[in-house]
Structure formats: C-alpha cells, structure tokens
C-alpha positions in Angstrom: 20.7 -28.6 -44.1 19.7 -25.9 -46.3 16.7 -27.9 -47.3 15.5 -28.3 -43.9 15.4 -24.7 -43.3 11.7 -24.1 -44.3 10.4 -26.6 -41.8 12.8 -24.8 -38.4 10.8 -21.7 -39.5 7.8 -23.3 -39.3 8.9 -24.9 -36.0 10.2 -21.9 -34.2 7.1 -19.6 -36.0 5.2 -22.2 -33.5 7.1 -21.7 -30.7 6.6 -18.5 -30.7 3.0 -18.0 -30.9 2.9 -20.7 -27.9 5.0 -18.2 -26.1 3.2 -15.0 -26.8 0.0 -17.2 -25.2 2.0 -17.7 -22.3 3.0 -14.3 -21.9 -1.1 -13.1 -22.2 -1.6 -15.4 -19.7 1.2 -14.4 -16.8 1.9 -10.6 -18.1 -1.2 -9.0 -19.9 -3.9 -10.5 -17.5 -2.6 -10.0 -14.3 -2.0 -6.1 -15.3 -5.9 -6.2 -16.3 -7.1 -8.1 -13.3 -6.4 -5.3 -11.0 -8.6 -1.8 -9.9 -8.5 0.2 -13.1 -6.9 3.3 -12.6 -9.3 5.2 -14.7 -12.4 4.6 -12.6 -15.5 7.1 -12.6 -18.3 4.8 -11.4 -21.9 6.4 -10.3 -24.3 4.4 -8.6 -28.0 4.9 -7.3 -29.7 3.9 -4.1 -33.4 3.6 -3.4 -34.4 4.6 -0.1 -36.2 5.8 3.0 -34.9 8.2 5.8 -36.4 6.8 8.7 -35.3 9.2 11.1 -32.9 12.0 10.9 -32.3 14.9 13.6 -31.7 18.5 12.6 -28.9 19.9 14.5 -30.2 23.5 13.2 -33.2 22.7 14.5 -31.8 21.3 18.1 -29.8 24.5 18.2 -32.9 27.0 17.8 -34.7 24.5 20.0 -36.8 24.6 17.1 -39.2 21.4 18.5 -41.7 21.3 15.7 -38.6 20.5 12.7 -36.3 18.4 15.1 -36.6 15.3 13.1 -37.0 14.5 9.7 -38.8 11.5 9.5 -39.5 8.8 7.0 -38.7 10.5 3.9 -38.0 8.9 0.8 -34.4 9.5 -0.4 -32.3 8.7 -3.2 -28.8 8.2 -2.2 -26.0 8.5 -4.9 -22.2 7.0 -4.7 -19.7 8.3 -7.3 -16.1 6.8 -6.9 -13.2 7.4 -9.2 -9.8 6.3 -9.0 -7.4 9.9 -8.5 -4.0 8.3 -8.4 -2.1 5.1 -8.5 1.0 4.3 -7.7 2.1 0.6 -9.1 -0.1 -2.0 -7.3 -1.4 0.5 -5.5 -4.1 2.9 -5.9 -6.2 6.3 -4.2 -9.5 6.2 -4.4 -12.1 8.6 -3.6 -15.6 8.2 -2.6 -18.3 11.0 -2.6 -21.8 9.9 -1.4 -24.8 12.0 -1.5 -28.1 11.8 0.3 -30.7 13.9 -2.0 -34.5 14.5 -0.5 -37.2 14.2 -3.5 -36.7 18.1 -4.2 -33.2 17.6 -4.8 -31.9 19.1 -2.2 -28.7 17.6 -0.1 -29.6 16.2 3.2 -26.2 14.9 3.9 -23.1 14.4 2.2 -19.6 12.4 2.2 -15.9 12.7 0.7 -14.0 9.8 1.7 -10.6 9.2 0.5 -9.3 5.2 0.5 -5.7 3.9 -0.1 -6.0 0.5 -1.4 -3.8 -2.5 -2.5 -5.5 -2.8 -6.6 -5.3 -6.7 -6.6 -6.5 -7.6 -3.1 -8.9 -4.4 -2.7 -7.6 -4.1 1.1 -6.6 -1.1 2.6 -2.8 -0.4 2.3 0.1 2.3 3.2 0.6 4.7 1.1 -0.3 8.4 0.2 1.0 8.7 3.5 1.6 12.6 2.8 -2.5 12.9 1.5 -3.9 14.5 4.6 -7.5 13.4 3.7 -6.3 9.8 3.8 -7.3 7.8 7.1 -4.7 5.2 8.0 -6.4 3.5 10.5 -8.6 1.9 8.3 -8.5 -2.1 7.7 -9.6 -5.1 5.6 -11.8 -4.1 2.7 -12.8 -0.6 2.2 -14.7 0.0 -1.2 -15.1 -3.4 -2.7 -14.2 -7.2 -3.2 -11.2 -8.1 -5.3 -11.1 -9.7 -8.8 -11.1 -13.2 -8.1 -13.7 -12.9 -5.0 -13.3 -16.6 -2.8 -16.6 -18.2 -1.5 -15.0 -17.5 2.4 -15.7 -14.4 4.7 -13.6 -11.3 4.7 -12.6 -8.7 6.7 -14.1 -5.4 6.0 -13.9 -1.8 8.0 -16.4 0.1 9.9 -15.7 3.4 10.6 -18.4 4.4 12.8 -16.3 1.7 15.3 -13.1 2.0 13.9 -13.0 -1.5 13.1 -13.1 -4.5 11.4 -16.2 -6.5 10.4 -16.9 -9.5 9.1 -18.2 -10.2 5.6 -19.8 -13.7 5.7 -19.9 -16.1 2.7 -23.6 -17.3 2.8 -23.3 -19.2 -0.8 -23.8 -18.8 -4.3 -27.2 -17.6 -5.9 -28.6 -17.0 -9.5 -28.5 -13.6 -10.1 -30.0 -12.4 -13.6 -27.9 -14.2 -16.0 -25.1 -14.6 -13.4 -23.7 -16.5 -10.7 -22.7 -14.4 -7.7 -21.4 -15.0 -4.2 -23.6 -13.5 -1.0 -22.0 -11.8 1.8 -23.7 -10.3 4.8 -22.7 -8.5 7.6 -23.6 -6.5 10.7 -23.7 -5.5 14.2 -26.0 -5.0 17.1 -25.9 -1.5 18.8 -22.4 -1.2 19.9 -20.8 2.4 20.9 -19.7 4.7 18.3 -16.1 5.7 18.0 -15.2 7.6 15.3 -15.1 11.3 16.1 -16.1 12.5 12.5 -19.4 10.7 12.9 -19.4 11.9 17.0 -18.9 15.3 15.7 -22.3 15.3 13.8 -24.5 14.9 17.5 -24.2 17.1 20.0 -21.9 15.5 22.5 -24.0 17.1 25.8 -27.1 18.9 27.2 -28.1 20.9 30.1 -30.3 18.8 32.6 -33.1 21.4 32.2 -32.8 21.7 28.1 -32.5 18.0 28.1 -36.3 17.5 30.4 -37.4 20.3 28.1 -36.6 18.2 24.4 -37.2 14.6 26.2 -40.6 13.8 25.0 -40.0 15.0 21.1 -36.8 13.2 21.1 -38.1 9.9 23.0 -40.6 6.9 22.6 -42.3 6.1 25.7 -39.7 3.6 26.4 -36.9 6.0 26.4 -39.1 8.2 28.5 -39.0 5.9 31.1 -35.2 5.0 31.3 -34.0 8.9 31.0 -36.6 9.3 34.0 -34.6 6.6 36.0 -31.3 7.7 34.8 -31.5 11.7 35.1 -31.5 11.9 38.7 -27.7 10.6 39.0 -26.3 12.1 35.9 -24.3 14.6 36.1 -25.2 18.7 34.5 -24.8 19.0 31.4 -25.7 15.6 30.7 -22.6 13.7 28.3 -24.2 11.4 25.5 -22.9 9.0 23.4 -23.6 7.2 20.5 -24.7 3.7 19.4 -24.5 2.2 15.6 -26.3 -1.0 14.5 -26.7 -2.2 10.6 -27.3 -4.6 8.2 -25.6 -5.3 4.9 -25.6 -7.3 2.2 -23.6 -7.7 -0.7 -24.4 -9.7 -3.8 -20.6 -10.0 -5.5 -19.7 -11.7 -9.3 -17.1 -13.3 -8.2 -15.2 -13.6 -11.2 -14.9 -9.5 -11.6 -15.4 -8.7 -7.9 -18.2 -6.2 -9.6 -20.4 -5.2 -6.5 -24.0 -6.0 -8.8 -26.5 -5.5 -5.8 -26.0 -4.0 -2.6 -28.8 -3.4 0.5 -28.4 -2.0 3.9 -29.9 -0.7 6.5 -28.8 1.2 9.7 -29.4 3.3 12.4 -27.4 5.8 14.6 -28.5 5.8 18.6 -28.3 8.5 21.4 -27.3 6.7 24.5 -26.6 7.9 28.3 -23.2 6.7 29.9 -23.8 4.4 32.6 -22.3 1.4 34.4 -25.6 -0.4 34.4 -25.9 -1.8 31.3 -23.5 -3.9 29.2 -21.4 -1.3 26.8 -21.6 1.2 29.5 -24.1 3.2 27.8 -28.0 2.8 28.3 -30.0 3.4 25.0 -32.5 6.7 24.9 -33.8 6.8 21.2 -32.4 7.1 17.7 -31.1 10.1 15.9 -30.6 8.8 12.2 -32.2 5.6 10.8 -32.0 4.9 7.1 -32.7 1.3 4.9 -31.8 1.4 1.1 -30.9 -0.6 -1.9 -29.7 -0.3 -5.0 -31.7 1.0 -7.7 -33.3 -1.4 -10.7 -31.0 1.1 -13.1 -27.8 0.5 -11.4 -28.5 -3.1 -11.2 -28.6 -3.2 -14.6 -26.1 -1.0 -15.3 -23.9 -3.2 -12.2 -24.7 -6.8 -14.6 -23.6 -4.9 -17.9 -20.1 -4.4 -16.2 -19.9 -7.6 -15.0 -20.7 -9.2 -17.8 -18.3 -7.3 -20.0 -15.1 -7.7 -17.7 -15.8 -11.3 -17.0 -15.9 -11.7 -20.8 -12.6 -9.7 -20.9 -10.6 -11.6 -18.3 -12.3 -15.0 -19.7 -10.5 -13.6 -23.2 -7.0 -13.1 -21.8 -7.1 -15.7 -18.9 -8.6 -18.5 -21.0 -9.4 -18.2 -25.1 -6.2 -16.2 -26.1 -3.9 -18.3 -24.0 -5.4 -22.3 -25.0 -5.8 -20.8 -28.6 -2.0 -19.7 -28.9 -1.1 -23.2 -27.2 -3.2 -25.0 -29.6 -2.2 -23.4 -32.6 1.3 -23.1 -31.8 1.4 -26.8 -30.9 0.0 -27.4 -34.5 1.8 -25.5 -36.3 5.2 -26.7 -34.5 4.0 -30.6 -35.1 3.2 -29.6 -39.1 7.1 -28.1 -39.0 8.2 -31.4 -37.2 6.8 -33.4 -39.6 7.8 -31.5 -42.9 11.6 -31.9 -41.1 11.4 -35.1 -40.7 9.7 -35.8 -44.0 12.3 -34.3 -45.6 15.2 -36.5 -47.1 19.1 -34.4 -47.5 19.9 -33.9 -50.8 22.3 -36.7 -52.5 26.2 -36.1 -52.9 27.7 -35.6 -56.3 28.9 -38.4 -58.1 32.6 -38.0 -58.5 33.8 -38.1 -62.1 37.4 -39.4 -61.6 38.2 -41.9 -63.8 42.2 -42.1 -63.0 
C-alpha cells in the first residue's frame, strides 16, 4: 500500500477543498447575508414642503407666519447600526428636514430593534427606553433575499401595519429591481408623539378668530356647520394619508429609489362622518424623492453586495466543487492506475 499513498493524498486533498466550498456556502454566506453591524448609511431626499404649521407662530397668534408653505426642502436620513446582539440588531434612524438656508425645520431620532435576516421588528433591547415595542412587520428596510410578494410594514402615525404591495419587476439602471407601493387614505392619527406636535384644542372664539388663515373655503364651510354643536374649547384630531414607493434590488434588499408623499390633517370629532372625525384643512403636507446622488450612490451598493453574495453563494462554492471533484477523479485514477509492487522471489533451493 505504500505505493498508493500519493494518490489517497491527492484524493482526500480533493475532498477537502469540496468541503471548504460547502462550508462558504452554509457558514460564511449566511453570516454575510444579514444587516451589517457596522452600518453608517446617509441618504438625501429632494423635496417640497407643501404645507407646514408653526406652532410658535399659532401660540403668538402670530397669523401672518402660521404656515410655511411650499418650500423647497432637502430631507436627509442617516442610519447606523449601534448594537447587535447575534441575529439581532439596534438600529437608529436620525432624519432631518433642512429649509434651503440650512436651517432645521423638523427633525427625528428613531430607534428600531430588528431581526438582521428578515429585517422585521423583533424583541429585544427590552431595557433601551428609546426603543418602541409596539412596532410590527418591516421597519427600516426589506431583507436580503427580497420575494416578489407583499409585506407587512409599520406606520406609526396609526400604530399599525401596512401593506407593501409587489407590483412587478422593472429595469432600473443596470439592475433588475422589485416595486412595492403602499398607502392609505385619511384615516385618524394615533400615535401620541406625532399628536403631541398639533395642538390637541382651541377656544371657540380663538378657533372663529384663526378659521379663515387656517381653512380653504371648503373647510370654511363645514367648521361653520360643525361649530355650533361643538363643545368649548373645541378637541381636534388628526388625519394622515400618503403615498410610497419603493424600488428594492432584490438580491441585496438595497433600498435604490424611494418616493413619497404625505400629508397630516386637522379634523373635528364628530359622529357624522365615517372615522368619526370630519376633515377642516391640513397642517403638514410634504412630497419627496430621493436625490440623483443617492441613487447613484444606492446602485453602487447594490451592485457591490450583489457581486459579494454572488461570490460566496455561487462562484466560490461550484468552483471548490468543481475543482475538488477534479482533483479527487485525477487521485482516483492515479490509484487505480497504480499496480502493487511484486513479491520477492524466494531463494530456497532446499
């Protein structure tokens, strides 16, 4: 046997390249086909701030600033991953809206516990006090892997989930990618954050006083037929409607285009309308899209972890297989090739 010994190493040097293939395959790409946990992403939006009321200004009754209106805006969203914890990870989310001076009109600091491989909302962080557990479905993105299907993502203006719907699969600069859309006709706002940023009542007299600055002719005419039976101060509440859509490589999950638009609504509480609230005029109104930059910026990424998970999912793994397979069949055939060596003649002549 000590001929053949050459051709075993040859065999089991084969085996063991097939083997580290299948070990990129089932170890090293599933821990890469999961939200990084050193993420410190900035993206730009595009926009125009339709309509935006100044609670500074409501306050000092102020009539001549109470509304910003259709000013161009860029919006900025910087997430970074601050903590993981196995297959699970903390995100946080800081979105900016910046008038063309550079100043902040309105800002956000949102903190999201998700699962890293199915990018849905999970338990954990329990003890992270700016961590809301409420929250559902998908929160900040779509997962490695994205399925042509609808998902389930989270609003928190109603403190629910939404549907993302699949509406097919489009050319996209160089790539393939999945369209989702969602949204929502006015429906009552629930979230106290977001309540918390309107003035939740109004004296009957303050309210006549502020009606025609803060209402269209139409609105006019409903808070003339509504006043009368409502009671002093007057409550409000609060109606959100939007539009979104998402344009998703679905290989990466990578988020390449994104638009919205949405608006924010001061209704009256009333039994006489569906919802139970009758709709006066809106307080916040704002359409955006992603910028040409981050777009580009959005298809670089994409492009360089789809070629990354193509690398361990596919060329590493079929070119260990192959090879291995190779050089296993050239140790196979040296071993069977080779003939044992002859005994010793025997020289007893006795």
């Amino acid at each position: 046997m000590k001929g053949r010994g050459g051709p075993i190493a040859t065999m089991i040097v084969g085996l063991l390249i097939m083997v580290a293939g299948v070990v990129v395959l089932y170890v090293v790409l599933p821990s890469q086909a999961k939200f990084p946990d050193d993420v410190d992403s900035t993206r730009t939006y595009d926009g125009t701030l339709e309509v935006l009321l100044n609670p500074q200004a409501l306050a000092e009754m102020d009539a001549a600033n109470l509304f910003l209106e259709n000013v161009p805006v860029t919006i900025e969203r910087h997430v970074t991953t601050e903590d993981t914890d196995g297959g699970i990870a903390l995100v946080r989310e800081q979105a900016r809206i910046l008038a063309p001076t550079g100043d902040v009109i309105q800002a956000s600091d949102d903190f999201y516990v998700i699962d890293r491989k199915t990018m849905e909302h999970t338990a954990g962080f329990a003890d992270d006090a700016r961590v809301r557990p409420e929250r559902r479905g998908l929160v900040i993105g779509f997962p490695i892997g994205t399925e042509p299907r609808d998902y389930l993502g989270w609003s928190d203006d109603y403190l629910a989930t939404e549907t993302l719907s699949y509406q097919g699969t489009e050319a996209f600069q160089g790539l393939d990618v999945y369209r989702f859309v969602s949204g929502s006709e006015p429906a009552p706002i629930v979230d106290p954050v977001m309540l918390a940023q309107f003035p939740a009542a109004m004296p009957k007299d303050t309210l006549a006083g502020l009606a025609p600055m803060l209402l269209d002719a139409e609105g006019m005419g409903q808070m003339a037929a509504l006043l009368p039976a409502l009671p002093d101060p007057v409550p409000f509440g609060y109606l959100y409607t939007y539009e979104s859509t998402y344009w998703v490589e679905p290989d990466t999950g990578m988020l390449v285009d994104y638009a919205k638009s949405e608006a924010r609504i001061l209704g009256i509480p009333t039994d006489a309308v569906p919802g139970g609230f009758a709709p006066i005029g809106e307080v916040f109104s704002l359409t955006y899209e992603q910028s040409d930059a981050s777009v580009a910026d959005a298809v670089s990424e994409a492009e360089d972890n789809r070629n990354l998970l193509n690398l361990f999912g596919t060329v590493i793994p079929a070119s260990a297989l192959g090879v291995g397979a190779l050089v296993m069949l050239a140790g196979l055939i040296l071993f069977m090739r080779r003939k044992p060596a002859e005994a010793p003649v025997s020289d007893d002549t006795a």
